[in-house]
N, C-alpha and C positions, 0 to 999 in steps of 0.2 A: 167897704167891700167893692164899691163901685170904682173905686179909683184902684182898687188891686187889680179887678177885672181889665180896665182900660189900660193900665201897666201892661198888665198881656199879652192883651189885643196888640200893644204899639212894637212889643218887644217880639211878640209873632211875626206883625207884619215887616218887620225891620229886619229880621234875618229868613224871613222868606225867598227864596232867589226868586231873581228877575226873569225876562223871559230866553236871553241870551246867553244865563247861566244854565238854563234849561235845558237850551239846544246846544251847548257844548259836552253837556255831561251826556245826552243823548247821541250825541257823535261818538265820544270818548264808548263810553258803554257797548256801542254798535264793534267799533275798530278791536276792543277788547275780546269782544264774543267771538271776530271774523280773526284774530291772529289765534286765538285757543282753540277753535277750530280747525286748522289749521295744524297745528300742535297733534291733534285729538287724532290729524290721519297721516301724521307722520309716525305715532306712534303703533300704527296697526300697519305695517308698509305692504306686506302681502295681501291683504283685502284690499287695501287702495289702489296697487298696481293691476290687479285683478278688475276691478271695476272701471277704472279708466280705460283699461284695454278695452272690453264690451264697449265702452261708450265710443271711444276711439274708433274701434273699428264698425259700430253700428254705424256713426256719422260718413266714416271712409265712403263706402259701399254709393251711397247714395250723392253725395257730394263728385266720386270718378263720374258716374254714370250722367251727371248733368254737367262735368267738362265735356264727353261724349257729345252729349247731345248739343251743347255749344258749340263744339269744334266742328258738327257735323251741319250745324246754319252754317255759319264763316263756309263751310265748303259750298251747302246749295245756292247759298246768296250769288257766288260768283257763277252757279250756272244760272241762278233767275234772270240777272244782268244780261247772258246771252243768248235766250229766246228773243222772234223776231216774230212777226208775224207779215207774212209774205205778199202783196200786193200784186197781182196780174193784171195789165192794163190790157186795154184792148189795142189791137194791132194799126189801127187809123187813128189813134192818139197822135197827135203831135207833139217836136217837144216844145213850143210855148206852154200848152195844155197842162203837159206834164209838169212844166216849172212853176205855173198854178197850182195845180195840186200838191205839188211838195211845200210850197208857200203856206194853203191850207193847211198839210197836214201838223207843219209845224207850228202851227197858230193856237192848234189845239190843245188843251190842258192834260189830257191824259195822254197825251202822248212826248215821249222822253228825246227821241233821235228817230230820224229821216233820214233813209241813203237811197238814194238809185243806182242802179246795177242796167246802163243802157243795152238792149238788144244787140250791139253791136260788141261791146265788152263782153255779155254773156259768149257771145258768139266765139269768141277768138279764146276765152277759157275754155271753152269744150271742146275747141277743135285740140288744145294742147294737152287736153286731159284725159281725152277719150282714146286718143289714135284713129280715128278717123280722121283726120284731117283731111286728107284726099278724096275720099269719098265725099265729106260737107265743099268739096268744091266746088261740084256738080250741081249744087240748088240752085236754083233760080232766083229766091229770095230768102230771105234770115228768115227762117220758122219761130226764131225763140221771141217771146214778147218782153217788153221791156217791164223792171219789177221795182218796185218797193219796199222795201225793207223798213217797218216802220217798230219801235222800243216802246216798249209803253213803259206808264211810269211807276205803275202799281203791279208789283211785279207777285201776280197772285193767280192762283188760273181762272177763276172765275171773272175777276175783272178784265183780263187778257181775251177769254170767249164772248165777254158781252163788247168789249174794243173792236175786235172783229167783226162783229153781226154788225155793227156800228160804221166800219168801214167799210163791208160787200155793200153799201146802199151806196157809197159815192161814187158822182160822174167818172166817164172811163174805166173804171174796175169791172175789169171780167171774172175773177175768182180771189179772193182770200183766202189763206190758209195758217192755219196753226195748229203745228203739233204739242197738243199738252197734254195726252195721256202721262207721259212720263213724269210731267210736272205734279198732274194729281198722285200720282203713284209716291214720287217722293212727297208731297206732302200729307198723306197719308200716313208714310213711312214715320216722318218725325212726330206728328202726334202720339201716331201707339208710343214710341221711345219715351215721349215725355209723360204720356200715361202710365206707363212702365218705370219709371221714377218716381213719381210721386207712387204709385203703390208699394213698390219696395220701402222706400224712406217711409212711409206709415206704419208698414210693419217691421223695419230695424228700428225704429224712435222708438216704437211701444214698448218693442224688447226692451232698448233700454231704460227705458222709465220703469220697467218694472224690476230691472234691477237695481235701479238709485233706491226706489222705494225700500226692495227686501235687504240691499244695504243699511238705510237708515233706521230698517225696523231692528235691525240686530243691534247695533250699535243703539239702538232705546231699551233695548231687550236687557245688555250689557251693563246699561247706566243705572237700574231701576231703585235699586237700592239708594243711590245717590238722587234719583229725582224725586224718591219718597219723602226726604229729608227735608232737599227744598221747597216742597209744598208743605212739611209743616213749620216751616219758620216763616212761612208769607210769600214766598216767590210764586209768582202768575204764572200759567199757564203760557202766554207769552212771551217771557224772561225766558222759558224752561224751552221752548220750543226754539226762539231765534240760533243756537251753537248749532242745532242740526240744519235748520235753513239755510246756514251758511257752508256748512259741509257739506248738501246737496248741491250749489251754488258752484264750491270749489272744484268739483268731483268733474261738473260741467264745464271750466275754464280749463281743466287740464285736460279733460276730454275731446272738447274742441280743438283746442293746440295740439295734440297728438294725430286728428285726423289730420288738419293743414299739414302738419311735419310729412305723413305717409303720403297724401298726395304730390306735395311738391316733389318729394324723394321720385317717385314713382315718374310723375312728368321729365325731372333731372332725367331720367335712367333711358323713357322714353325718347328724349327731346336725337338723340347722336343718330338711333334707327331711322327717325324721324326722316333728320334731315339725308338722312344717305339715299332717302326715297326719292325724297323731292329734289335733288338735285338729278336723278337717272329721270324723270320726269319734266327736267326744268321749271320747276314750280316753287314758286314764292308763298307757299303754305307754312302756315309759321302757328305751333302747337300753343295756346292760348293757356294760362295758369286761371288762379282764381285773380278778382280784381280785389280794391280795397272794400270794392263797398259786399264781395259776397264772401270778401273773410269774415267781416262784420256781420254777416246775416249767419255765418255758420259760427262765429262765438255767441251770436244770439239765443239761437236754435239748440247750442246746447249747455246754455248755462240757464234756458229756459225749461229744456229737459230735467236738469239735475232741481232745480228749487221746485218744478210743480211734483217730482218724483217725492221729494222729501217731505215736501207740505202732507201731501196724503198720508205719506208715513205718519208723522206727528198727530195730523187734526185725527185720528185713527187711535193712537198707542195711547202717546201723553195721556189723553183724557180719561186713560183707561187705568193708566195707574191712582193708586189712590191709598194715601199713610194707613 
């Protein structure tokens, strides 16, 4: 009896697979589940194109609104570039003095570009710009003081207004000035925008998730009879749940891909008005698409929509049925 037993034992363990026969029948099994799946919502074509659309266009909505808000930094960036903050020297400056201080100011780490604009340059712009010329003939001496135009390098308003209090201290300077109300104003502006994005996409993702979910509950709804069966011949909970995780999954790749498609489309259609602006403008403003890496976050976002919508479906229904 003991040598039947060990016959067994040896002929068990001799046709027991390995560990790479394991993980191949577990690939195999997976590709099987993800192509019948697959299968499962080609054959319902009016529910699937129905549902893709909601996800399609949930994702759309939110994905424009953050080229928006993209295309609209690339604009302010090029005005952050051109604030200056204006340096008035005093009128018994020298210019050795002055060519130290510009030496100074370039030395500085916060500070990006140094121009001088000399009293005598100012002088001969205003007379040509103003029409008085004739009149400015009559002074006695140049009134206007010689300036500084100094770039800083953090182009933020608050680091710009502490630059400044920072500059009214240095020798020779009679006033500093910078105007940033506008600069808070727009950055103000694009925060709300970007708070305004994220709140919209929270509430079109939710929508859609809660229709992946009452997708995949119909479609558990529709099967029941058939997952009755396979829980009485041994199939897991698991086994039974993976075809619809994968139909959540799928639901999200072609969801995803149908927003890319409408945006692009959209930007294409946009891109000719675009340019008819910017060239009555002279302007080298060029409409930005999505990159690689935020197509990839928006096939993330919604192929991560469609499996957590379906998971709830399943961990929910499946467990509920029962032979």
């Amino acid at each position: 009896m003991s040598i039947l037993f060990s016959g067994r034992a040896v002929g068990a363990t001799a046709t027991q697979p390995n560990i790479l026969q394991k993980l191949l029948r577990g690939i195999f099994t997976h590709l099987r589940q993800a192509i019948t799946s697959l299968g499962e919502l080609w054959r319902s074509p009016l529910w699937t194109l129905i549902t893709v659309a909601v996800l399609g266009v949930s994702m759309t909505l939110p994905t424009t609104l953050h080229l928006l808000v993209k295309n609209i930094q690339q604009v302010s960036r090029s005005y952050d570039q051109s604030f200056e903050i204006s340096l008035f020297l005093q009128n018994e400056t020298t210019p050795t003095e002055i060519a130290t201080l510009v030496t100074l100011l370039q030395g500085d780490p916060q500070v990006a570009k140094v121009r001088l604009i000399d009293k005598a340059a100012a002088m001969t712009e205003f007379k040509q710009q103003s029409g008085f010329g004739e009149a400015l003939a009559f002074l006695d001496q140049n009134p206007l003081p010689d300036v500084l135009l100094v770039t800083p390098k953090i182009n933020q308003p608050a680091a710009a207004e502490a630059l400044m209090q920072k500059l009214q201290k240095e020798r020779h300077v009679e006033l500093a000035k910078l105007d940033i109300s506008w600069l808070e104003r727009l950055a103000a502006l694009m925060n709300l925008l970007q708070q305004a994005v994220y709140t919209i996409a929270i509430l079109l993702l939710s929508a859609a998730l809660l229709v992946i979910g009452n997708t995949i509950r119909l479609s558990i709804m529709d099967k029941k009879a058939e997952i009755e069966v396979m829980k009485l011949v041994g199939a897991t909970d698991a086994f039974i749940q993976r075809p619809f995780l994968y139909t959540g999954i799928w639901l999200g790749v072609f969801g995803g891909f149908l927003a890319f498609v409408v945006v692009e489309v959209m930007l294409w259609w946009l891109r000719s008005a675009i340019a008819t602006v910017t060239q009555l403008y002279q302007s080298d403003f060029v409409l930005n698409s999505l990159s690689m890496q935020e197509f990839g976050w928006l096939m993330l976002i919604a192929v991560s929509l469609g499996l957590i919508g379906s998971y709830i479906a399943v961990r929910s229904h499946i467990k509920a049925i029962e032979p």
